[in-house]
C-alpha positions as CSV (number, residue, x, y, z in Angstrom):
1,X,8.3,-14.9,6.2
2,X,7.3,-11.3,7.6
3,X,10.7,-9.6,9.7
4,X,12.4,-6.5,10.2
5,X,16.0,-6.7,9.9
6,X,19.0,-4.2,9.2
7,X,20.3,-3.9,5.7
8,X,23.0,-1.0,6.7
9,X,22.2,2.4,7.8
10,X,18.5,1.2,6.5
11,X,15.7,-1.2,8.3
12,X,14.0,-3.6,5.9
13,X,10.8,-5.0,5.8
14,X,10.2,-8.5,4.8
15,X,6.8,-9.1,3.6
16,X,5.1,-12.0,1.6
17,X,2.7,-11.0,-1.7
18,X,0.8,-14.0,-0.4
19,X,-0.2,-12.3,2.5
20,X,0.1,-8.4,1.0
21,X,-1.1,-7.3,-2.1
22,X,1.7,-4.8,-4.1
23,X,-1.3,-2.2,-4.8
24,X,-1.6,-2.4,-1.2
25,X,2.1,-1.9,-0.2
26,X,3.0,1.1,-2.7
27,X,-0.1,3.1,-1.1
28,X,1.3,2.5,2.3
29,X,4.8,3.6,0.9
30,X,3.6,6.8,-0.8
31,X,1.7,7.2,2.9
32,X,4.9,7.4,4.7
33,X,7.0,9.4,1.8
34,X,7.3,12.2,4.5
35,X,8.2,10.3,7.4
36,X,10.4,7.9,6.0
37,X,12.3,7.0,2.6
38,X,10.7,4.2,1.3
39,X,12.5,2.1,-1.5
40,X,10.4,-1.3,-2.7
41,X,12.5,-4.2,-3.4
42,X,11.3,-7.8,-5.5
43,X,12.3,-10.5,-3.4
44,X,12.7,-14.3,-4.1
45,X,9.3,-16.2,-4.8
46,X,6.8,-14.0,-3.3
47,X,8.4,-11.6,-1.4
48,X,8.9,-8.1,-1.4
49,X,11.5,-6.4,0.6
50,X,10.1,-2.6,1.5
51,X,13.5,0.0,2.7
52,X,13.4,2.5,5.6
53,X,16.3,4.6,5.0
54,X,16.1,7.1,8.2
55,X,18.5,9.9,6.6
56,X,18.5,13.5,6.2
57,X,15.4,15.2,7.2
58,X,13.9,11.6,8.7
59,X,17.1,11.0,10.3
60,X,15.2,11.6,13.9
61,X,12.0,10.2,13.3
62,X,11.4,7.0,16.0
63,X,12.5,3.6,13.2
64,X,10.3,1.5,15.6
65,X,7.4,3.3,15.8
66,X,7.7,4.7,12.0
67,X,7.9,0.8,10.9
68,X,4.8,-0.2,13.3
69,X,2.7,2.3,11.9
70,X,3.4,1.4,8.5
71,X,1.8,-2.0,9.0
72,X,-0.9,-0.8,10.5
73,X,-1.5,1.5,7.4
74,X,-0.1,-1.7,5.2
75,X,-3.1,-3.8,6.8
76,X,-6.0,-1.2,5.9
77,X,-4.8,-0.7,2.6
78,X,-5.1,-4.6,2.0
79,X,-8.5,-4.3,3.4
80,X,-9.4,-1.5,1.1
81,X,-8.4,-3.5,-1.7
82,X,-10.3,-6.3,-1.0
83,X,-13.4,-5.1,0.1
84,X,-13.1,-2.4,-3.2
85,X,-12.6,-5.9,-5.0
86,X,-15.4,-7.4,-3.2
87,X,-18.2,-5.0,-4.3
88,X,-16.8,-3.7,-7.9
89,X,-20.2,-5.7,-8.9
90,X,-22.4,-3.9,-6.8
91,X,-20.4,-0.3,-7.4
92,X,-20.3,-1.1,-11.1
93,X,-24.4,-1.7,-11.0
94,X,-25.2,1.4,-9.1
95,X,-23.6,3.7,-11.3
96,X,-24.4,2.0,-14.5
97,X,-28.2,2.5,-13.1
98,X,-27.7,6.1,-12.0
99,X,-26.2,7.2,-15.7
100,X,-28.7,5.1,-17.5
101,X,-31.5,7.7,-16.5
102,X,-29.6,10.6,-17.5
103,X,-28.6,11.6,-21.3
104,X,-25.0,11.9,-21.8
105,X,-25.1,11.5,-25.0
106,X,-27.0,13.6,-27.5
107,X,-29.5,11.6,-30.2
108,X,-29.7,13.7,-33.1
């Protein structure tokens, strides 16, 4: 189950690796390292719990709005990695074509 709750001074994100992929969610964390500190926690079965600790210098950033953006991001990374997944083939044939007509390797 996706949920925000309070774990202490920090919020925490709930989010299932069903739903999420962890490529996708490390991304969105290293997005949001100067916003927020972002720790990434394993969770039970396939969960992952992500840590907003609003201290020091992100003490007076907006939690609410910081966390709301970060799914936003957190749902086009996902997207990114599926469609990158989705047309690998087609990438991988387009280049393989474009170096095959030049010589990068020298025949003695």
């Amino acid at each position: 189950m996706n949920g925000v709750s309070r774990v202490g001074d920090a919020h925490c994100l709930s989010l299932s690796t069903a739903i999420y992929g962890l490529e996708a969610i490390k991304k969105t964390a290293y997005r949001f390292a100067d916003k927020v500190s972002v720790i990434i926690q394993p969770g039970d079965d396939n969960t992952v719990s992500v840590l907003f600790n609003f201290v020091g210098k992100h003490a007076a950033n907006d939690p609410d709005k910081i966390i709301a953006d970060f799914c936003n991001e957190l749902l086009d990374q996902d997207l990114r990695e599926i469609i990158k997944n989705e047309t690998m083939p087609v990438r991988n044939l387009i280049l393989a074509h474009a170096f095959s007509r030049t010589s990068l390797v020298e025949q003695e």
